[in-house]
N, C-alpha and C positions, 0 to 999 in steps of 0.2 A: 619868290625870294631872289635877291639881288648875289649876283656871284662876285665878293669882292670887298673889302675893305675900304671907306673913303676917307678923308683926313675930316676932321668933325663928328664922326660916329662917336656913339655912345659906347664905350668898354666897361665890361664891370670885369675886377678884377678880385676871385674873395682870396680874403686872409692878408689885404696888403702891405701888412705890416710887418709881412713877412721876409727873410731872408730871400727867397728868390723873387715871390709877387712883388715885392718892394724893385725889382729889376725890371719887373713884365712892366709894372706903372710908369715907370721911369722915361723905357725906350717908348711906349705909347706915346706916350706926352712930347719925347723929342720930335716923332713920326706925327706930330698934327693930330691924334685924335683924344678926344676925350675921355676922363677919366671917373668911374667911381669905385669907391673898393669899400669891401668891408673889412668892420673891425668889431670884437669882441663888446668893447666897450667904447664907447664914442664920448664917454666922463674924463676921459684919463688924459688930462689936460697936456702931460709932456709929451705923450706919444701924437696926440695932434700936432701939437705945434712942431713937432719934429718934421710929420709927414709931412705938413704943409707946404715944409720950408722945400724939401726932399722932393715931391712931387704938386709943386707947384700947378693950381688949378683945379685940380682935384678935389672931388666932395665926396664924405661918408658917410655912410649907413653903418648899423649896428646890424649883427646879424650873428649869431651863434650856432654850431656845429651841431650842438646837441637840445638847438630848440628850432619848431618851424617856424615860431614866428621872425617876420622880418624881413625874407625870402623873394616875398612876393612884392615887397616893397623895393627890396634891392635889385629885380630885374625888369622891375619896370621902366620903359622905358629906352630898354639896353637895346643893341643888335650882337654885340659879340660877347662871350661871358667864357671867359678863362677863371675855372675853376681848380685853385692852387690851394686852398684853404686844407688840411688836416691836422690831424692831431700830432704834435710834437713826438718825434723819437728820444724822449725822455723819462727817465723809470718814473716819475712824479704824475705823469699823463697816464691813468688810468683805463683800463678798457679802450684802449686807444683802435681797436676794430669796430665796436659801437658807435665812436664818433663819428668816425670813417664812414662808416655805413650811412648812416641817419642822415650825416651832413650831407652826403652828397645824394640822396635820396631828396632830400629837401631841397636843395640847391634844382635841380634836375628838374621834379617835378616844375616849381615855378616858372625855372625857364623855360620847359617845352611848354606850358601853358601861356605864356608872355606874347602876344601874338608879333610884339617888333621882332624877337628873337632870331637871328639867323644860322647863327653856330656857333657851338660849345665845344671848349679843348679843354681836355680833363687832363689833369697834371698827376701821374701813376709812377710805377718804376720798374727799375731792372729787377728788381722784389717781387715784383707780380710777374715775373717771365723765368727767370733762370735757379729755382732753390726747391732742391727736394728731389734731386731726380741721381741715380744710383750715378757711380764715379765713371761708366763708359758712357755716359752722354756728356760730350764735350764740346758742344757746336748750338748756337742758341740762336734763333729767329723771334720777330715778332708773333710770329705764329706758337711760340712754348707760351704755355699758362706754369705758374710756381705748384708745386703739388702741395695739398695744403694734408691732404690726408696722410698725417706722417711728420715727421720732425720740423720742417720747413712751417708746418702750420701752425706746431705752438710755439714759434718765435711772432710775439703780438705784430711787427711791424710787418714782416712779409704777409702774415694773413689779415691785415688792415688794406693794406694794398690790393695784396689780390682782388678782396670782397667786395671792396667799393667798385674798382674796375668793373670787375664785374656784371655789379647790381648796374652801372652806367649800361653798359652795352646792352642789357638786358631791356632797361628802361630805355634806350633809345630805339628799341627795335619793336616797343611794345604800342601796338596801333592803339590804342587806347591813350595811355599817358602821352604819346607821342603823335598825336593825329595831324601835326602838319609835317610829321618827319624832317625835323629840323636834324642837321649831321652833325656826328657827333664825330673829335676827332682825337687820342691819347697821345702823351708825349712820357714816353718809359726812360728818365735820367739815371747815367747810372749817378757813382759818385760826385758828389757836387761841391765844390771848393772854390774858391776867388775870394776876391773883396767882399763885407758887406756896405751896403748905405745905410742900414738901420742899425742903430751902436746896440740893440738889445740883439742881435742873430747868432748870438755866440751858439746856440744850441747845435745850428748845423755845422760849425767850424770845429764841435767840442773832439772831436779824433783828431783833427791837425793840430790843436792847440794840446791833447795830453801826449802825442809825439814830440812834440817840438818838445814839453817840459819832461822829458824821458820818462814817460808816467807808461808809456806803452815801451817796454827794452826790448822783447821779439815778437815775430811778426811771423804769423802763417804762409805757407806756401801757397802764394793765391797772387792770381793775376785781378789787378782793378782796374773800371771799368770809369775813366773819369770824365766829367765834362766842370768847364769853366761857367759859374752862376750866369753871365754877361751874355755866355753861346747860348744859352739853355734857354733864356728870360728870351734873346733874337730868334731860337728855334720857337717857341712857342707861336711868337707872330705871324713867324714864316708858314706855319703850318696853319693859322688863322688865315689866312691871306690865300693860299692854296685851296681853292676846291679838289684838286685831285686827289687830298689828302684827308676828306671823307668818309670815315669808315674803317679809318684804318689807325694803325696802332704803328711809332714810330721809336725807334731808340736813339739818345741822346748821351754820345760820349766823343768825345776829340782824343781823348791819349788813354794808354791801354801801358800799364804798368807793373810790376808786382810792387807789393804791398811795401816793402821795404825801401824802394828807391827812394818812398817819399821821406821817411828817414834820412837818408843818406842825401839827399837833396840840400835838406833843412840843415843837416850838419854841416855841408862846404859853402853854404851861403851865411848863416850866421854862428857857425863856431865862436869867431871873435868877438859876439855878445853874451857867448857863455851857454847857447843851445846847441849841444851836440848829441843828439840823439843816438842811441844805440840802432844796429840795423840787421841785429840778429835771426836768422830765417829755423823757427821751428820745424824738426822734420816731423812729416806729416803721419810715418807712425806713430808720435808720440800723440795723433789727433783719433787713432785709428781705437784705441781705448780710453779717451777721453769721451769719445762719442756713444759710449755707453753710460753715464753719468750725468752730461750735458746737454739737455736740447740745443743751444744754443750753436753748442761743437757741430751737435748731428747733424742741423740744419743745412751751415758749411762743408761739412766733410767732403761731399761729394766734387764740391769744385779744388781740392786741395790739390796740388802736386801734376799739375799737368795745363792743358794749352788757356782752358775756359775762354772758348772762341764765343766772341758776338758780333753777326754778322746782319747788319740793319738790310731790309730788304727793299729800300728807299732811301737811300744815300743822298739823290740829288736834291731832296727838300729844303737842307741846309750847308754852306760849305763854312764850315767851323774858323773862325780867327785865331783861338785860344789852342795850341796842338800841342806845346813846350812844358814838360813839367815840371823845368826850372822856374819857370817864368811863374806856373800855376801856383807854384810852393809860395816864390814872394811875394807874391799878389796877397794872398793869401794871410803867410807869415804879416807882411806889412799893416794890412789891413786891422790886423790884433792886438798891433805893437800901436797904431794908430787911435783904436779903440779900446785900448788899455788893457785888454784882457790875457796880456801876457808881463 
């Protein structure tokens, strides 16, 4: 196997219709190499013509999360396979750890069987690392796994994360499914916010857009953990691009905030369009018996009210553009004002 990315490779990129994949195809495409991405359905005539326009050059395959076929078809051919594709953090997305699971079981298996295949960057999260562990663990590495045995687990999205992770690392290590040991490598974002290019992404923007319309008035005592869609989509490549990065599990965040500035943000930049978001901070007793009635509470409790340090163990992979969460907010804010969604 060749160590390295050349301009003209083949990339697949699944789900790319997505709010961030829709960013990894993008910059691909700027960076000279080629593009295929999967989409759920390859009938859906606006969303083609959109991509088209969007990621010019690009061809797709159909390829769905929760069926194998198709798989085999979509990486043939490939050398690099960023795999972004999951199930929507949306209450309407069902079993959203099933998908999780299967999809990237499917995905996986064909790749490592693909024999152009040279490396897979599996796209995870601060979800699969930092949720479920009692309130004196305050300091997180790529080395924490999310405890799934226990409240963290029955929130569907941190235990979709986790499993699929996982089931990756697993299946990459498994001399059988993996006999030419192709390297597999994760990128753990935390919160992810910016522009999107696809006018349908509102699902990931949907917490900036219900602060912005005062629809969230207080906010837990929680530090967030943020990266800009733009870093995240360039950290992915970076980390493609990187052999030393291998094996290994990476976190993706530029600004580190509590939960409220982004409120307070959104209010001193566009008050005078009538968003002024409330940016009240819940004291975290009032979470401390909530958390008996709410998995959802439980889950977070433990990072409530104190430093919630992430501390990447591989900094120098990527040096972040996006640092300013003024800047992130408008981007952001703009982008929805843009695409109508506010």
């Amino acid at each position: 196997m060749e160590n390295g990315m050349r301009q003209g490779d083949l990339c697949l990129v699944t789900g790319v219709s997505g709010y961030l994949a829709s960013w990894i195809g993008h910059h691909l495409i700027e960076q000279g190499y080629r593009v295929r991405g999967t989409v759920r359905n390859t009938q859906n005539r606006e969303q083609q013509e959109k991509l088209r326009t969007l990621l010019p050059g690009a061809e797709f395959v159909e390829a769905d999360l929760r069926r194998e076929s198709g798989w085999a078809e979509a990486v043939r051919g490939v050398k690099w396979v960023f795999h972004v594709a999951s199930p929507q953090a949306v209450a309407s997305e069902k079993d959203r750890t099933g998908g999780a699971v299967r999809g990237t079981e499917y995905l996986l298996r064909a790749a490592f069987g693909e024999p152009s295949v040279e490396k897979v960057v599996l796209t995870s999260s601060e979800a699969a690392i930092a949720y479920g562990y009692p309130r004196s663990k305050q300091r997180f590495t790529e080395d924490d796994w999310t405890v799934v045995d226990g409240p963290a687990g029955r929130n569907d999205y941190f235990r979709s994360k986790t499993m699929a992770e996982k089931l990756a690392w697993d299946l990459a290590a498994d001399a059988k499914a993996n006999s030419r040991r192709v390297p597999l490598a994760v990128v753990n974002p935390g919160f992810i916010a910016g522009p999107s290019l696809v006018p349908w992404g509102r699902f990931s923007l949907e917490m900036l857009k219900n602060i912005t319309l005062g629809k969230m008035p207080a906010f837990p005592d929680m530090v967030n953990h943020m990266v800009d869609v733009r870093d995240c989509a360039l950290m992915h490549i970076a980390v493609m691009q990187n052999p030393q990065t291998n094996g290994r599990r990476h976190f993706s965040f530029g600004i580190t905030s509590k939960m409220a500035n982004m409120a307070k943000s959104i209010r001193s930049q566009y008050g005078h369009l009538g968003y002024k978001p409330r940016s009240f901070v819940i004291p975290t007793s009032v979470f401390w018996a909530l958390k008996w009635f709410s998995s959802d509470v439980a889950s977070l409790y433990g990072k409530l009210g104190h430093a919630n340090e992430y501390v990447a163990k591989h900094p120098g992979v990527y040096r972040y553009r996006y640092t300013d969460l003024d800047r992130l907010m408008k981007d952001s804010v703009d982008s929805m004002l843009e695409h109508g969604w506010l």
